[in-house]
C-alpha positions in Angstrom: 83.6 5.4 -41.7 85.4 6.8 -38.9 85.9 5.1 -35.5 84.5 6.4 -31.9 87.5 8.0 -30.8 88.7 9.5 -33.9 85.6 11.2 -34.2 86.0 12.5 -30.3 89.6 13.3 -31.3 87.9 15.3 -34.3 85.6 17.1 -31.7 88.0 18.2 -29.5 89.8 19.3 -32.3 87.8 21.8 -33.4 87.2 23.3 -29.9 89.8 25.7 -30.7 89.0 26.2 -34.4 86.9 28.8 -34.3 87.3 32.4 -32.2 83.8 32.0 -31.0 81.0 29.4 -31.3 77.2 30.0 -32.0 74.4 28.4 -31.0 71.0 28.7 -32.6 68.1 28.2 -30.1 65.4 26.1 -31.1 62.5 28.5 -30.9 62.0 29.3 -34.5 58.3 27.2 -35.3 59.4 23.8 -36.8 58.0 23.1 -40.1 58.8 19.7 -41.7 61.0 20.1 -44.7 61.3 16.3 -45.4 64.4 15.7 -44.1 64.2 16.4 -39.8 62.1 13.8 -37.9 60.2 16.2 -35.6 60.1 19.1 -33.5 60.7 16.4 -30.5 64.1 15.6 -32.0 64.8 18.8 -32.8 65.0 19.4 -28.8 66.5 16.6 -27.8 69.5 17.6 -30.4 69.6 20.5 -29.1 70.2 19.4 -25.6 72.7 16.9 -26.6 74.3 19.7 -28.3 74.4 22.2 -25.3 75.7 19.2 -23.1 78.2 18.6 -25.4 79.6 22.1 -25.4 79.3 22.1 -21.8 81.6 18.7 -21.1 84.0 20.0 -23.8 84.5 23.6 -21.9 83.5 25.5 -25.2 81.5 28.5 -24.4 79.4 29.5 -26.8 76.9 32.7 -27.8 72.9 31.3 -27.9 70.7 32.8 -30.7 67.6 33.3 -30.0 64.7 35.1 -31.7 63.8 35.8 -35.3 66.3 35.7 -38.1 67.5 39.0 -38.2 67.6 39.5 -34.3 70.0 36.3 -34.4 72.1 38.1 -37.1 72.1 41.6 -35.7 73.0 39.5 -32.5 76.3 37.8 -34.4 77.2 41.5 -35.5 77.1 42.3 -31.8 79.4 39.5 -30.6 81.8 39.8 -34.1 82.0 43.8 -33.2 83.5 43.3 -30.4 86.8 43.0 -31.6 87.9 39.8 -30.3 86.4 40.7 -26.9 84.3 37.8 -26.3 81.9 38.9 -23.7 78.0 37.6 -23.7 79.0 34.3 -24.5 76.7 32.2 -22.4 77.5 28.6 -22.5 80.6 28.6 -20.1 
C-alpha cells in the first residue's frame, strides 16, 4: 500500500493527464446496488471531490441531468476541438 505523499504525488500527476476532466453531478436518484453506503455519502464524496479539483487548479466540465443529456453534453465539450470552453470548475 502506497504512502500519503506518493499518493498526493500520484494526484498531482494526473492533473495534466487528461485534455479535460468530467465531473458527474450527483442528481441521478441513488438506488443501493450493494456496494455504496448511502446517498449521504454519496454527497459528501462529491464535495470532497469538487474541493479537491478546486485546491489542485483542475477545471473540470459538471454533468448534470439524465444519462444521455450528460453524454450529448461530453460530445459538446469533445467537439470543440480542443477549445475548452464551459468548463466550470476553475
Amino acid at each position: 500500500m502506497g504512502s500519503a505523499p506518493s499518493l498526493l504525488r500520484y494526484a498531482d500527476e494526473c492533473r495534466t493527464r487528461y485534455h479535460r476532466h468530467y465531473l458527474c453531478g450527483d442528481d441521478i436518484p441513488f438506488e443501493q446496488d450493494g456496494w455504496r453506503t448511502d446517498a449521504v455519502w454519496r454527497a459528501r464524496i462529491q464535495r470532497e471531490v469538487r474541493e479537491d479539483l478546486r485546491v489542485r487548479g483542475i477545471p473540470y466540465v459538471a454533468l448534470q441531468g439524465t444519462l444521455e443529456q450528460r453524454a450529448a453534453r461530453v460530445l459538446e465539450e469533445e467537439g470543440e476541438g480542443g477549445d475548452c470552453g464551459g468548463r466550470e470548475g476553475a
